[in-house]
ZADO-1210 file (C-alpha; in nm, 4 decimals, padded with zeros to 6 digits):
<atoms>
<atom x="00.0000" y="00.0000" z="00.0000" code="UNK" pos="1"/>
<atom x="00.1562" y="00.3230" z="-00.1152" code="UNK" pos="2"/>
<atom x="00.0537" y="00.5378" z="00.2161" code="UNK" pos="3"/>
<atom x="00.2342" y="00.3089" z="00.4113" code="UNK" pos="4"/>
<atom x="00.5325" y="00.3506" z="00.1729" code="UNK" pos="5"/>
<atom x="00.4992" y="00.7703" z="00.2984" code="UNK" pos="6"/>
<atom x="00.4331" y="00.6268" z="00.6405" code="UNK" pos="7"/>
<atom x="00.7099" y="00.4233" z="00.7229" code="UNK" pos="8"/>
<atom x="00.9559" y="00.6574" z="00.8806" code="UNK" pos="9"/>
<atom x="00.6941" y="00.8067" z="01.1123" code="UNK" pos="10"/>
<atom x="00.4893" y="00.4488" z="01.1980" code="UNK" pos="11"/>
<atom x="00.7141" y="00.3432" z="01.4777" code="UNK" pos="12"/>
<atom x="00.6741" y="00.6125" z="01.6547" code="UNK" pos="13"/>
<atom x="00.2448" y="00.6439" z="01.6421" code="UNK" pos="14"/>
<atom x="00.2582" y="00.2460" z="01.6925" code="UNK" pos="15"/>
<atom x="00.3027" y="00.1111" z="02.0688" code="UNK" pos="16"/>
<atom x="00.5295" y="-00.1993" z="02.1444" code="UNK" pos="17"/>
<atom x="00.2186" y="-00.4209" z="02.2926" code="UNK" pos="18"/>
<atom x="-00.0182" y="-00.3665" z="02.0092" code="UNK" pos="19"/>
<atom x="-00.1516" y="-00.7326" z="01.9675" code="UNK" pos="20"/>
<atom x="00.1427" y="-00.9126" z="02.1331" code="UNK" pos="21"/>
<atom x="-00.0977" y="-01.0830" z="02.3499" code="UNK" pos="22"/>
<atom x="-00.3467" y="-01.2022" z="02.1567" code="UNK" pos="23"/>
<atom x="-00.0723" y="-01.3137" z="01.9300" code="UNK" pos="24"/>
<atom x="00.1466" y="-01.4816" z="02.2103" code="UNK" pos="25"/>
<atom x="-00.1788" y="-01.6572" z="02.3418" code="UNK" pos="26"/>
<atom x="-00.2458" y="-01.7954" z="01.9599" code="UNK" pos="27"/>
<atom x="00.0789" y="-01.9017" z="01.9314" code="UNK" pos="28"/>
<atom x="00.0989" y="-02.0525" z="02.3083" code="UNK" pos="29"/>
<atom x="-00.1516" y="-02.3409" z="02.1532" code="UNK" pos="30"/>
<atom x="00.1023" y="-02.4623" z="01.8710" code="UNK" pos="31"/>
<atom x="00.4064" y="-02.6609" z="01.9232" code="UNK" pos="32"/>
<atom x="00.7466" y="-02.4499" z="01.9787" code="UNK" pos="33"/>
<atom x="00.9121" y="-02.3609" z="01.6186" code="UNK" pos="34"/>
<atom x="00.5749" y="-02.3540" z="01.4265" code="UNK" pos="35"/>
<atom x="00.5789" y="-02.1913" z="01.1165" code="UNK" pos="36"/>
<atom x="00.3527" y="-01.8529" z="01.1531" code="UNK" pos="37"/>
<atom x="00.2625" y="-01.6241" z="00.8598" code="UNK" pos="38"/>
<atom x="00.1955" y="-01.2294" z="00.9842" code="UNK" pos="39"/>
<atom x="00.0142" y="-01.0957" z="00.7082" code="UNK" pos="40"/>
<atom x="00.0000" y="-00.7155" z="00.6812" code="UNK" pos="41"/>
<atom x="00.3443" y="-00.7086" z="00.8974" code="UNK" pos="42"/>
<atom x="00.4387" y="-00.3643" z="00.8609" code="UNK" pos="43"/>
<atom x="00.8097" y="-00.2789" z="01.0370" code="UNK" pos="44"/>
<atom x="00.7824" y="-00.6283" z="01.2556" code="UNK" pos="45"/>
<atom x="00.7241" y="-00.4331" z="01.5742" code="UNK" pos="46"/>
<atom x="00.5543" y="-00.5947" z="01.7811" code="UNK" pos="47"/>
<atom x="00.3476" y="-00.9077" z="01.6804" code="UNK" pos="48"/>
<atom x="00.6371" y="-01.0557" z="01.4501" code="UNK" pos="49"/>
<atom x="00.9004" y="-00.9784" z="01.7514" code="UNK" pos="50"/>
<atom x="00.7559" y="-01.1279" z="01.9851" code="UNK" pos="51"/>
<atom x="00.6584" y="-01.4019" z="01.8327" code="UNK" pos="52"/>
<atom x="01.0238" y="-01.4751" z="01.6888" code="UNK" pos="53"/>
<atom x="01.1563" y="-01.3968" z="02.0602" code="UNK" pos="54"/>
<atom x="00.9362" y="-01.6857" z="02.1761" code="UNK" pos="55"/>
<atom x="01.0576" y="-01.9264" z="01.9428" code="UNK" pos="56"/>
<atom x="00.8513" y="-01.9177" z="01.6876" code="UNK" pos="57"/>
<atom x="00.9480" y="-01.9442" z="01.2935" code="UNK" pos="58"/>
<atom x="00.7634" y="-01.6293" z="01.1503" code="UNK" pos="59"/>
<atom x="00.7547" y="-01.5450" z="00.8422" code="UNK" pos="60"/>
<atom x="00.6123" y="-01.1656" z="00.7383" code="UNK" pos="61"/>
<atom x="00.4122" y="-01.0590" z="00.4197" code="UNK" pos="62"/>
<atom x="00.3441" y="-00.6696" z="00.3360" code="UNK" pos="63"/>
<atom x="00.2801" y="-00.5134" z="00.0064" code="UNK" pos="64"/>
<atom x="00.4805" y="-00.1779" z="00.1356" code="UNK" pos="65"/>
<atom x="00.8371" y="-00.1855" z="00.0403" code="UNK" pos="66"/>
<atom x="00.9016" y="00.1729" z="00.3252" code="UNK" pos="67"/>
<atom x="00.7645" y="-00.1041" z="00.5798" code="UNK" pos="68"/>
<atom x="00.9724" y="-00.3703" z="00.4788" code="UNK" pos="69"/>
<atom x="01.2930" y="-00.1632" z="00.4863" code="UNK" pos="70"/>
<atom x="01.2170" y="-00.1138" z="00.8565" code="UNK" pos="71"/>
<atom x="01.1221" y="-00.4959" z="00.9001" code="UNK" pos="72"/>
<atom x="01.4698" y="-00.5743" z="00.7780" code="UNK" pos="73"/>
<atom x="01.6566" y="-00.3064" z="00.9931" code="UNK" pos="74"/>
<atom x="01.4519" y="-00.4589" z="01.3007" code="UNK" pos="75"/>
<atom x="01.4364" y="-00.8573" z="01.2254" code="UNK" pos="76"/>
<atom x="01.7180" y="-00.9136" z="00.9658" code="UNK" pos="77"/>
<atom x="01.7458" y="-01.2745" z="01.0562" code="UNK" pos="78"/>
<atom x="01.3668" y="-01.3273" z="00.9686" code="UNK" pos="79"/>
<atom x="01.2630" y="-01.3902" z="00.6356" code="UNK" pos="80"/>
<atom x="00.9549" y="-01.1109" z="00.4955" code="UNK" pos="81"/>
<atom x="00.8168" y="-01.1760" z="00.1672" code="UNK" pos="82"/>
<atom x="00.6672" y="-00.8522" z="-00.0551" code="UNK" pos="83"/>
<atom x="00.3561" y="-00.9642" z="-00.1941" code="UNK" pos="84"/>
<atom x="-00.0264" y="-00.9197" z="-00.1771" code="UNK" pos="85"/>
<atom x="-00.2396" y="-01.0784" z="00.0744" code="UNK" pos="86"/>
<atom x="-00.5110" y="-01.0912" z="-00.1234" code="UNK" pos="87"/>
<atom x="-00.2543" y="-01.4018" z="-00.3642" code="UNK" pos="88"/>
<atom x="-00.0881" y="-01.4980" z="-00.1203" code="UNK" pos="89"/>
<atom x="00.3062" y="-01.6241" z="-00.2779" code="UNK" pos="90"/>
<atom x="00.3564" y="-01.9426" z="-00.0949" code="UNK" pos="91"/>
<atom x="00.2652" y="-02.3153" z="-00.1304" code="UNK" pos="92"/>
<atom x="-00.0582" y="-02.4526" z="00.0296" code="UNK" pos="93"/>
<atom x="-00.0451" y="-02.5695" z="00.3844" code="UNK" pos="94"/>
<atom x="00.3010" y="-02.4242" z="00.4605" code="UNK" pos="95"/>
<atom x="00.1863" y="-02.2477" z="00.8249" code="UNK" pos="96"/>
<atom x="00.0826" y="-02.4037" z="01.1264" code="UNK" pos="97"/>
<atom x="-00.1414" y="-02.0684" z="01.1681" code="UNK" pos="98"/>
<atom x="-00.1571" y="-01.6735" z="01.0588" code="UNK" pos="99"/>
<atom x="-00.2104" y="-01.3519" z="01.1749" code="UNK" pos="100"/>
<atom x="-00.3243" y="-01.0288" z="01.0673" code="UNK" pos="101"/>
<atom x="-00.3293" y="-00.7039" z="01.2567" code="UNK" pos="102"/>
<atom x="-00.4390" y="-00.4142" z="01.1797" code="UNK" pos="103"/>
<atom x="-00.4678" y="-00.4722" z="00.8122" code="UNK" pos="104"/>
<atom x="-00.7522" y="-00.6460" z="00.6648" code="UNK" pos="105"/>
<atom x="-00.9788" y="-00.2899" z="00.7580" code="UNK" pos="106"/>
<atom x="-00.8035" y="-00.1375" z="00.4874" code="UNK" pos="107"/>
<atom x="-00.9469" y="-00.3892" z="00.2234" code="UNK" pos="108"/>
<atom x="-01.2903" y="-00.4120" z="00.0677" code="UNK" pos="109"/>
<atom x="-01.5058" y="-00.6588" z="00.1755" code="UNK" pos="110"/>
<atom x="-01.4440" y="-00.8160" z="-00.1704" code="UNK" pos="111"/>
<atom x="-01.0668" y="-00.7837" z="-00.1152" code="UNK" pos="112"/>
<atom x="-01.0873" y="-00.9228" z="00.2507" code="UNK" pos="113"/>
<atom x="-01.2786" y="-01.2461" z="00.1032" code="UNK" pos="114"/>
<atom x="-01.0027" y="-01.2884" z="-00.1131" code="UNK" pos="115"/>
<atom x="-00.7419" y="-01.2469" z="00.1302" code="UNK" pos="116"/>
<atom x="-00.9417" y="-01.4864" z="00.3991" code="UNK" pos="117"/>
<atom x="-00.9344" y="-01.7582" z="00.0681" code="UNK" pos="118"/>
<atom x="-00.5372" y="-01.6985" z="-00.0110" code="UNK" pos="119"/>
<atom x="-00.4613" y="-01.7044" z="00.3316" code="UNK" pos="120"/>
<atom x="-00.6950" y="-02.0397" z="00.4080" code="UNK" pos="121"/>
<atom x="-00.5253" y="-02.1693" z="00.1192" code="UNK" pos="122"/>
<atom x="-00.1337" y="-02.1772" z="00.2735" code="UNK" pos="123"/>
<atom x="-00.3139" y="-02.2572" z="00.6322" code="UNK" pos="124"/>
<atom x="-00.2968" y="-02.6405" z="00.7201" code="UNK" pos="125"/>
<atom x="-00.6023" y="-02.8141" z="00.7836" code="UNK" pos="126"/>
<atom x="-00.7444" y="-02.6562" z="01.0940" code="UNK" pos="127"/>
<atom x="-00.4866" y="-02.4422" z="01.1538" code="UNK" pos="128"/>
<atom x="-00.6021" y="-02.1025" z="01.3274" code="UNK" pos="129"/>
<atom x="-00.6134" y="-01.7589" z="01.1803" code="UNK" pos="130"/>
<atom x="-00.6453" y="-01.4480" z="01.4371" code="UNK" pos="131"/>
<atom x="-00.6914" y="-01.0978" z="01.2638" code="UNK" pos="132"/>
<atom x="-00.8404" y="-00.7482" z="01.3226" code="UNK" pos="133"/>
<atom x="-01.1170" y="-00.6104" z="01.1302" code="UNK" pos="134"/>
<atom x="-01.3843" y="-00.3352" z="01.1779" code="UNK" pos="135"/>
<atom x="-01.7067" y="-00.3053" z="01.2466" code="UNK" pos="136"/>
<atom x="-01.9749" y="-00.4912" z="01.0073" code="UNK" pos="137"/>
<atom x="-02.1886" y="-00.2623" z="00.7853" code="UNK" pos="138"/>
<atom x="-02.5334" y="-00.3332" z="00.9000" code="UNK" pos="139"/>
<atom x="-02.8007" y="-00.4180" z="00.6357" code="UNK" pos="140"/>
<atom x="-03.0980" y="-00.2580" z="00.6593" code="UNK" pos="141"/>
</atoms>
């Protein structure tokens, strides 16, 4: 997303360092130690993908926004981020014990964020877990 591109310098400081770390930690508490996670809309890696890698997990990040991913590799160069569009996700089927998303999904259409719940479904294994963020539902009237 281009307005994170313009974004990325000032993100880090707007952004606390708990921001989901909880909920994530508590997903990942239910999988087996070195599971592979995908963090889908990972932005600089600050938090979520920290703290997930600092608890032993294998986490791998996806983001569309180059600016972000220049800070993702200046904060986790060990861990391996991928450029690429949620919405087609660029890896094989069932290669993640689970997934997260935070914070990003609200920025898609609701036609975009079914896509993005199939690609991501897609490199999920079978029953494998997928927390996000989203906003409010439209009501129908």
């Amino acid at each position: 997303m281009r307005e994170y591109d313009l974004i990325a310098d000032w993100f880090p400081s707007d952004r606390g360092r708990i921001v989901g770390v909880a909920e994530a930690l508590a997903l990942a508490a239910t999988l087996a130690t070195h599971s592979r996670i995908l963090d889908v809309g990972c932005g600089n890696g600050v938090p979520v993908t920290e703290a997930l890698v600092d608890a032993g997990y294998c986490v791998i990040g996806l983001d569309s926004s180059a600016g972000m991913l220049d800070h993702f590799q200046g904060n986790l160069p060990s861990v391996l981020v991928v450029r690429g569009d949620a919405r087609r996700c660029p890896f094989a089927g069932e290669a993640f014990d689970a997934a997260i998303s935070m914070g990003m999904l609200f920025h898609l259409s609701r036609a975009d964020q079914a896509l993005t719940f199939a690609s991501v479904s897609r490199v999920l294994k079978p029953g494998a877990p997928f927390l996000f963020t989203g906003a409010e539902i439209e009501r129908r009237r």
